[in-house]
RODRENLO-400145 format. One record per residue: x, y, z of N, C-alpha, C in turn; residue number from 1. Coordinates in Angstrom, 2 decimals. Layout:
N
+---------+---------+---------+---------+---------+---------+---------+---------+---------+------+
!    n.c1 !    n.c2 !    n.c3 !   ca.c1 !   ca.c2 !   ca.c3 !    c.c1 !    c.c2 !    c.c3 ! resi !
+---------+---------+---------+---------+---------+---------+---------+---------+---------+------+
!       X !       Y !       Z !       X !       Y !       Z !       X !       Y !       Z !  NUM !
...
+---------+---------+---------+---------+---------+---------+---------+---------+---------+------+
//
This chain:
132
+---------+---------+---------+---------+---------+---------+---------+---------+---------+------+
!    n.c1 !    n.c2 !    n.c3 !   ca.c1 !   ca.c2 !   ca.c3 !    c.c1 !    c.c2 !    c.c3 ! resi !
+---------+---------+---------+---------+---------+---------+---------+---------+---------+------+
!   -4.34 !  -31.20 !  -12.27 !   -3.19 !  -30.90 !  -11.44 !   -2.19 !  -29.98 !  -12.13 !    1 !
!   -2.28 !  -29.96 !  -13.15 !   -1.53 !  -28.91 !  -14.53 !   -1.28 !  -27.71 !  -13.63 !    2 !
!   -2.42 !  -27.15 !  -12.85 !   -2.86 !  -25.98 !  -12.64 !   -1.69 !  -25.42 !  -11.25 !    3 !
!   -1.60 !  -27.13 !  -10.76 !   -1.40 !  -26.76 !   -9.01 !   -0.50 !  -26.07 !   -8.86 !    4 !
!    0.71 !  -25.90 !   -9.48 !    2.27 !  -25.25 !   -9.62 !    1.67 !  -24.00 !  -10.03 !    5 !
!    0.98 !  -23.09 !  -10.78 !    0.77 !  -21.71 !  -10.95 !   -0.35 !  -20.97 !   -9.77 !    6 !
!   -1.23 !  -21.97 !   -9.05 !   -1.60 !  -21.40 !   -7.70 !   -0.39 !  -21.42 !   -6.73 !    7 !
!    0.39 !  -22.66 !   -6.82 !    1.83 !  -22.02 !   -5.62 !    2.55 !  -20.48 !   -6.23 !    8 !
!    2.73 !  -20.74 !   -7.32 !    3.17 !  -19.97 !   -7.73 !    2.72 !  -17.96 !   -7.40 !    9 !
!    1.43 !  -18.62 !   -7.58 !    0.40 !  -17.06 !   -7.64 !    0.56 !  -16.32 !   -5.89 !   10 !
!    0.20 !  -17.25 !   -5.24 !    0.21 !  -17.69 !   -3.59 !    1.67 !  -17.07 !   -2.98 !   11 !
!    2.84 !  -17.91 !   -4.09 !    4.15 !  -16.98 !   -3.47 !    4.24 !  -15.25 !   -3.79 !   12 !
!    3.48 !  -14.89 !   -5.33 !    3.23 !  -13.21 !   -4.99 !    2.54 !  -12.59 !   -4.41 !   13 !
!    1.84 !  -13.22 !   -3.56 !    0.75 !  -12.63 !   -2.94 !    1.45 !  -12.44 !   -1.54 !   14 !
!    2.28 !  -13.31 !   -1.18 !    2.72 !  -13.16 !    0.32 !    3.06 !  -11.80 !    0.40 !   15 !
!    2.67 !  -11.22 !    2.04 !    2.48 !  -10.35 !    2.69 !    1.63 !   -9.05 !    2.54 !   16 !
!    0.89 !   -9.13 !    1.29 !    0.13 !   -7.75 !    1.05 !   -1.22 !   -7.72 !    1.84 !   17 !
!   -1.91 !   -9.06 !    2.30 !   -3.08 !   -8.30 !    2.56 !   -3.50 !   -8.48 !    3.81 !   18 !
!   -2.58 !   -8.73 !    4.71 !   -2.82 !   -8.57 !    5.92 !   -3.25 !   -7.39 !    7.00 !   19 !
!   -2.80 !   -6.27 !    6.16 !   -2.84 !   -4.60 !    6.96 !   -3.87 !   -4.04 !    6.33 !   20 !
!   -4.59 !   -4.67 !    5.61 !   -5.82 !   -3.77 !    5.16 !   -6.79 !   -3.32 !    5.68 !   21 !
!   -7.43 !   -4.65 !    6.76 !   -8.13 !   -4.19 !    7.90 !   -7.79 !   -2.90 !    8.46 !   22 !
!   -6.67 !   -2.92 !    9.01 !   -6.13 !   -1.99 !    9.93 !   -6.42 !   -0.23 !    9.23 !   23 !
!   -5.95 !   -0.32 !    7.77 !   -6.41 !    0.59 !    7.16 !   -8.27 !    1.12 !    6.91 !   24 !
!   -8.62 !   -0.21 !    6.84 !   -9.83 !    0.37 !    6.46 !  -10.43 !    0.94 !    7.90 !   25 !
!  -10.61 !    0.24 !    9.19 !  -10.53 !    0.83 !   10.32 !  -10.03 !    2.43 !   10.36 !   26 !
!   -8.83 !    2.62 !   10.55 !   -8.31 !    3.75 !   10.34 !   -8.62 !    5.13 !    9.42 !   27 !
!   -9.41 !    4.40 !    8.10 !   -9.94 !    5.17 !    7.24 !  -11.07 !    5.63 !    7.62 !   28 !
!  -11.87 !    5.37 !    8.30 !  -13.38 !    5.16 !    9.13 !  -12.69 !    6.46 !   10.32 !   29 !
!  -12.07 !    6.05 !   10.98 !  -11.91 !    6.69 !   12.13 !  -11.44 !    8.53 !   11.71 !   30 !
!  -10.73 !    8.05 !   10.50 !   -9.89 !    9.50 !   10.36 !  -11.20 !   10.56 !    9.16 !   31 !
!  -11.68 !    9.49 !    8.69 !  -12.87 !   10.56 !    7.78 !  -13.92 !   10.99 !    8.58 !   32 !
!  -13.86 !   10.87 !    9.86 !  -15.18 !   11.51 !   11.01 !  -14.82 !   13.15 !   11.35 !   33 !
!  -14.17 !   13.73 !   10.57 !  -13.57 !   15.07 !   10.45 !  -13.56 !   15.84 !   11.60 !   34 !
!  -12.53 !   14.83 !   12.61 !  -12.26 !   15.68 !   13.53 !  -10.71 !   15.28 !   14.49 !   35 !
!  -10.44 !   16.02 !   14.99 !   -8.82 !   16.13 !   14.98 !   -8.20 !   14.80 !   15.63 !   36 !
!   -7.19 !   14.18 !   15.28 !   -7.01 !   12.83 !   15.98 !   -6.37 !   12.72 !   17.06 !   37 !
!   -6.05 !   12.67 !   18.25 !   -5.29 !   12.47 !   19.07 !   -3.64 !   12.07 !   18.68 !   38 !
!   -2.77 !   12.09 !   19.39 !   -1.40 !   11.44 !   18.87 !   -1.27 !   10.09 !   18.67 !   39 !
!   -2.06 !    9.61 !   19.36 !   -1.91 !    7.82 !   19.36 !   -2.70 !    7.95 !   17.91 !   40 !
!   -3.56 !    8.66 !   17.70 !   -4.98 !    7.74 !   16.77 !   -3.92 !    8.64 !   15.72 !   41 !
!   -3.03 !    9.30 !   15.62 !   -2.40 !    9.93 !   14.36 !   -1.70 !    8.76 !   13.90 !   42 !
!   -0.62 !    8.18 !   15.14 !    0.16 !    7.59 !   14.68 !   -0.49 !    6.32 !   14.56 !   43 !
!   -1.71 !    5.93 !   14.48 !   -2.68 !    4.48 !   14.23 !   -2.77 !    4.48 !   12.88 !   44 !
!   -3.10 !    5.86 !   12.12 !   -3.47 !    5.94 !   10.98 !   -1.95 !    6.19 !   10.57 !   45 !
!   -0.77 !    6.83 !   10.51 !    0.54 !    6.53 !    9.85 !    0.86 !    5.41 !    9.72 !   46 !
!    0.92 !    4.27 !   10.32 !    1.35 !    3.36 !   10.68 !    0.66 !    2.11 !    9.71 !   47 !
!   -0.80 !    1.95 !   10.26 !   -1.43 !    1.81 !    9.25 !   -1.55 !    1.82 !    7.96 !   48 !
!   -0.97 !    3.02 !    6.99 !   -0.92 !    3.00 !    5.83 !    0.54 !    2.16 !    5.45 !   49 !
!    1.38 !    3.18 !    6.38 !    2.86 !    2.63 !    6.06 !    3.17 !    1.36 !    6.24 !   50 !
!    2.18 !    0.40 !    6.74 !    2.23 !   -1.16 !    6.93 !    1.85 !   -1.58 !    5.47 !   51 !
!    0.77 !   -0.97 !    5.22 !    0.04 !   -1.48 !    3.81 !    1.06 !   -1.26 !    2.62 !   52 !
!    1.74 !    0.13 !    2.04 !    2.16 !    0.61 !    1.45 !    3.64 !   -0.38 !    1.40 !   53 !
!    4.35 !   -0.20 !    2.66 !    5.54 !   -1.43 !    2.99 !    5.30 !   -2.87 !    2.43 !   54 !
!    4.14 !   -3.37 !    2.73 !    3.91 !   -4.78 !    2.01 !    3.90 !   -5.12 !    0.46 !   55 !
!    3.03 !   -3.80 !    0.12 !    3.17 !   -3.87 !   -1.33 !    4.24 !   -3.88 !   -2.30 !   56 !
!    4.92 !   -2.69 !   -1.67 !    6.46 !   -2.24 !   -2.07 !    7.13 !   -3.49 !   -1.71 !   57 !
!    6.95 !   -4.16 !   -0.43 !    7.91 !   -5.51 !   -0.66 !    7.73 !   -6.44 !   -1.62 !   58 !
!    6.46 !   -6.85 !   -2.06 !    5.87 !   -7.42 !   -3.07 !    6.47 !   -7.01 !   -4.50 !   59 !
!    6.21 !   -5.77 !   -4.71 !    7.34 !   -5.17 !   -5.58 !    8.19 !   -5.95 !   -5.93 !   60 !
!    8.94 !   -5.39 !   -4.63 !   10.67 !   -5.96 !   -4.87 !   10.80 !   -7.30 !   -5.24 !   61 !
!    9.70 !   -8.56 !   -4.89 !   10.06 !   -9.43 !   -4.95 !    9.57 !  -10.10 !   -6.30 !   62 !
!    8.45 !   -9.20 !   -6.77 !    7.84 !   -9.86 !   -7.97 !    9.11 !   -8.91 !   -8.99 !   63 !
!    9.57 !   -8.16 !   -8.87 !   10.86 !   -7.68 !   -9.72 !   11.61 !   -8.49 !   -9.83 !   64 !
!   12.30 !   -9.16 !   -8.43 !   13.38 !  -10.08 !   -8.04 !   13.30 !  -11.50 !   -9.28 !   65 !
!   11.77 !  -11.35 !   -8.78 !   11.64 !  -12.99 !   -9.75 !   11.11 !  -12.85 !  -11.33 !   66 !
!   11.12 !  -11.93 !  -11.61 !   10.67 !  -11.54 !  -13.32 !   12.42 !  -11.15 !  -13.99 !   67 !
!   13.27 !  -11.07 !  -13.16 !   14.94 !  -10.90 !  -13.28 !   15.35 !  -12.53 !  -13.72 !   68 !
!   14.74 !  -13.24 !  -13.01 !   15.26 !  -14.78 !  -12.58 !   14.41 !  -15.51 !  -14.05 !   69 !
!   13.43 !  -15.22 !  -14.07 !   12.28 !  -15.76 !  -14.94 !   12.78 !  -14.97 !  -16.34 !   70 !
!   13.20 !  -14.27 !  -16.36 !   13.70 !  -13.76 !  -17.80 !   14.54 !  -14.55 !  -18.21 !   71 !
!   15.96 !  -14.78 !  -17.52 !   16.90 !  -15.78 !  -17.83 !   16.21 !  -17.00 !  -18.66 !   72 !
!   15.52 !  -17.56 !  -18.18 !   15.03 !  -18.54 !  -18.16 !   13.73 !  -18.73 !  -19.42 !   73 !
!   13.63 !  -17.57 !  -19.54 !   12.62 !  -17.57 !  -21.27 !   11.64 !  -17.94 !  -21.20 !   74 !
!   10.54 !  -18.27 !  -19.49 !    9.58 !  -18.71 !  -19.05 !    8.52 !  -17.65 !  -19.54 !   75 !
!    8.35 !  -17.58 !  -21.02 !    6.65 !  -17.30 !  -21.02 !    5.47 !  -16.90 !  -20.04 !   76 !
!    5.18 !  -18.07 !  -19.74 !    3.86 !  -18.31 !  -19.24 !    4.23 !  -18.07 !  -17.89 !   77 !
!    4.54 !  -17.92 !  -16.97 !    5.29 !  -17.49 !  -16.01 !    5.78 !  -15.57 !  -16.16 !   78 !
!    6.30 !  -15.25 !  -17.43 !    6.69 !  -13.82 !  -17.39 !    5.36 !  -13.21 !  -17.26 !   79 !
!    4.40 !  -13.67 !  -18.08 !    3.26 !  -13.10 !  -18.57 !    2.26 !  -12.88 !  -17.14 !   80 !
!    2.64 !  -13.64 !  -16.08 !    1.73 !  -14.31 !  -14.47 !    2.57 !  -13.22 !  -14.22 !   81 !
!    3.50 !  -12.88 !  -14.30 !    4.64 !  -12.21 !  -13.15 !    4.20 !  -10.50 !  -13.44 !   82 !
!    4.00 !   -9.97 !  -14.92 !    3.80 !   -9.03 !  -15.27 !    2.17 !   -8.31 !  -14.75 !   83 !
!    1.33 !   -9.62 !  -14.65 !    0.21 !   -9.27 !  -14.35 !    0.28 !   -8.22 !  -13.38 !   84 !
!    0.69 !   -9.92 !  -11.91 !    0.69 !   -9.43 !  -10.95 !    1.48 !   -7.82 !  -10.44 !   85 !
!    2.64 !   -8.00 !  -11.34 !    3.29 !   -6.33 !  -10.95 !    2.18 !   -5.32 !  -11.09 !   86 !
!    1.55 !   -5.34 !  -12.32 !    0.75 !   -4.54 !  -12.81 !   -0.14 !   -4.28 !  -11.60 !   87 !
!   -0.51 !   -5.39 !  -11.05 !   -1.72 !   -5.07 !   -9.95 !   -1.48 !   -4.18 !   -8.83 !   88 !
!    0.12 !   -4.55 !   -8.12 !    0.66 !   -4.13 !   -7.59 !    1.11 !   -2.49 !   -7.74 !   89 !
!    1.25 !   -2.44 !   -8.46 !    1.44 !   -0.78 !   -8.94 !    0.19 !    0.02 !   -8.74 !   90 !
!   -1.32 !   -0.57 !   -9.48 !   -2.32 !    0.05 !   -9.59 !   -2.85 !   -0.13 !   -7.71 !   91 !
!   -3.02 !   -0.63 !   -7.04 !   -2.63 !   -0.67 !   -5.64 !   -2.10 !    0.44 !   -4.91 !   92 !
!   -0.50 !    0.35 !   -5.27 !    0.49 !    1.46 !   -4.66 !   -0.66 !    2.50 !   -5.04 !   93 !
!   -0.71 !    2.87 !   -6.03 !   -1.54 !    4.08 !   -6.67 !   -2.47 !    4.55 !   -6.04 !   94 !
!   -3.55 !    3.76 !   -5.69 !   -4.94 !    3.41 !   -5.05 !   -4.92 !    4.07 !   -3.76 !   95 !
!   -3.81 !    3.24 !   -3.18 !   -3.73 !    3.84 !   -1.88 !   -3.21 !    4.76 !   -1.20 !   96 !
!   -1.66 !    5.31 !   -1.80 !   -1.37 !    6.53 !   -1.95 !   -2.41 !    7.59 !   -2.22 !   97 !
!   -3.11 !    7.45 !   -3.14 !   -4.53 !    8.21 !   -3.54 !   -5.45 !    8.42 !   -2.57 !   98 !
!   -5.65 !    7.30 !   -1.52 !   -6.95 !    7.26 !   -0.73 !   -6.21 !    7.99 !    0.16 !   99 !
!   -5.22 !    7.51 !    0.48 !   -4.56 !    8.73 !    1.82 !   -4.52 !   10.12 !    1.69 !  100 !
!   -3.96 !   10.37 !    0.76 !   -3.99 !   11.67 !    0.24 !   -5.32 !   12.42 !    0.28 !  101 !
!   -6.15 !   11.86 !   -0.17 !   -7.82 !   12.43 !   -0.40 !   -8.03 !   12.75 !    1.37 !  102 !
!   -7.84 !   11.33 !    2.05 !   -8.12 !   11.56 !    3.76 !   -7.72 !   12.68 !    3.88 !  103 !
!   -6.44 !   12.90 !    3.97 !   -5.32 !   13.75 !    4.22 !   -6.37 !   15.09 !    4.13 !  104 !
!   -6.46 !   15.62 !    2.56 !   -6.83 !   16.56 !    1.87 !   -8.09 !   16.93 !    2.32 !  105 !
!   -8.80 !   16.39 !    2.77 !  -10.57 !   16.35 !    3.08 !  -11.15 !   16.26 !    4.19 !  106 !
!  -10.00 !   15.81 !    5.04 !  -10.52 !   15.38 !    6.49 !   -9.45 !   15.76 !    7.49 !  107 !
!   -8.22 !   15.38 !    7.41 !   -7.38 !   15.43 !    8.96 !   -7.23 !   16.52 !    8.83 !  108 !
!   -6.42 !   17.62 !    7.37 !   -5.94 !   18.68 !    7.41 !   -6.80 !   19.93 !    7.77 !  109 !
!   -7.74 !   19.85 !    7.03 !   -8.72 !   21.12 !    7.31 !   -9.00 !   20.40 !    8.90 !  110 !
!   -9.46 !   19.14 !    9.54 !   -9.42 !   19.38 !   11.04 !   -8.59 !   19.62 !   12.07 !  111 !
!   -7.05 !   19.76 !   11.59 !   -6.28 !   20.27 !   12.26 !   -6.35 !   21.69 !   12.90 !  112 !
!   -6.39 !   21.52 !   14.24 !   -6.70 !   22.30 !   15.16 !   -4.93 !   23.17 !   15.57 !  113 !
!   -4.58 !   22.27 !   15.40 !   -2.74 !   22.44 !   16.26 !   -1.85 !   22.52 !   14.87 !  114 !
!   -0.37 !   23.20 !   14.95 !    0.61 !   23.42 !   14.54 !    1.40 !   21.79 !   14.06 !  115 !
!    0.98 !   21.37 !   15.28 !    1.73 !   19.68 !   15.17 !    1.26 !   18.74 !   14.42 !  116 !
!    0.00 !   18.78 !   14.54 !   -1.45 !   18.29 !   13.89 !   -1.09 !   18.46 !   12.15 !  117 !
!   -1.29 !   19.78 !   11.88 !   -0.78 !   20.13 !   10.65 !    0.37 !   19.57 !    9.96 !  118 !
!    1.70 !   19.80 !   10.81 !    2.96 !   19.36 !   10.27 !    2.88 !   17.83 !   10.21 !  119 !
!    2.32 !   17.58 !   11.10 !    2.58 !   15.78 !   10.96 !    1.81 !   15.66 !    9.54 !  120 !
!    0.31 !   16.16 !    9.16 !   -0.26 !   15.57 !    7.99 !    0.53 !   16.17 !    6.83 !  121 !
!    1.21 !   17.40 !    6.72 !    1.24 !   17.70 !    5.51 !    3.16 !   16.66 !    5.23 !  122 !
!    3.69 !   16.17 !    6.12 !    4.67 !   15.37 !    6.33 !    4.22 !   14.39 !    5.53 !  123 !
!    2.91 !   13.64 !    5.99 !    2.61 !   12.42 !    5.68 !    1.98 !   12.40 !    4.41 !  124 !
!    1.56 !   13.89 !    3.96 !    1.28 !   14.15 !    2.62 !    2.86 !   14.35 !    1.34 !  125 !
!    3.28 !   14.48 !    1.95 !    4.52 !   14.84 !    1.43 !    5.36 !   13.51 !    1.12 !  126 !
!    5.14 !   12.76 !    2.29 !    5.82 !   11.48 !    2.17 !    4.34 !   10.53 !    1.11 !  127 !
!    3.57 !   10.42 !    0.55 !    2.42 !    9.64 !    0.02 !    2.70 !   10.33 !   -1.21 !  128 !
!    3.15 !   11.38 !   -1.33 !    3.22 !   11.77 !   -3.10 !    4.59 !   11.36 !   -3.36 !  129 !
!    5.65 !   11.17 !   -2.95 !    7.12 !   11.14 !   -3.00 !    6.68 !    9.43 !   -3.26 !  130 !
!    5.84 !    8.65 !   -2.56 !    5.78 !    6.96 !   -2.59 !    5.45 !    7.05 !   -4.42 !  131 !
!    4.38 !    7.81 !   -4.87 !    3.84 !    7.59 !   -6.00 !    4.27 !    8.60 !   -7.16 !  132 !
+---------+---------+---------+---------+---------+---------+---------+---------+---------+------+
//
């Protein structure tokens, strides 16, 4: 039972990251078929990332929040859980910023047919390097 308090523990950094992944990986499928997306299926795949990317970054904030609180407190074994998880979290942000970008770079942009098409990806390229 030693254990049970560092699975709550683990369980509270984990809240909200991995619910939008589906949605991404879907989206990733749809948008690497290299061909131009409609407005809905654009904004499926913005949305999509920016759900994923939002969760993490909240995760962030909160595994920051509590490595602030946990410092006070001189909790070791706890800083060392807290650091992990940031760590993971970062290499993540990274990951996925990365995978969008590559989409971006390889697939929507060169299939951009339209002016709008274009501006929206190189926007959303613009906004994915500014995240990382």
């Amino acid at each position: 039972f030693s254990l049970f308090p560092d699975f709550i523990y683990q369980t509270c950094l984990r809240v909200g990251v991995l619910w939008s992944t589906k949605m991404v990986e879907s989206m990733k499928k749809v948008a690497g078929m290299d061909v131009e997306l409609t407005v809905e299926e654009r904004n499926l795949l913005s949305v999509a990332y920016k759900n994923v990317i939002g969760a993490r970054r909240a995760s962030w904030r909160i595994i920051s929040s509590i490595e602030q609180k946990e410092e006070n407190k001189e909790g070791e074994h706890k800083l060392k859980m807290i650091l992990e998880y940031w760590q993971m979290v970062e290499t993540e942000l990274m990951l996925i910023c990365c995978n969008i970008l590559d989409v971006l770079g390889k697939h929507q942009i060169p299939a951009a047919n339209t002016g709008e098409s274009r501006v929206f990806y190189y926007e959303m390229k613009r906004d994915y390097h500014r995240c990382w």
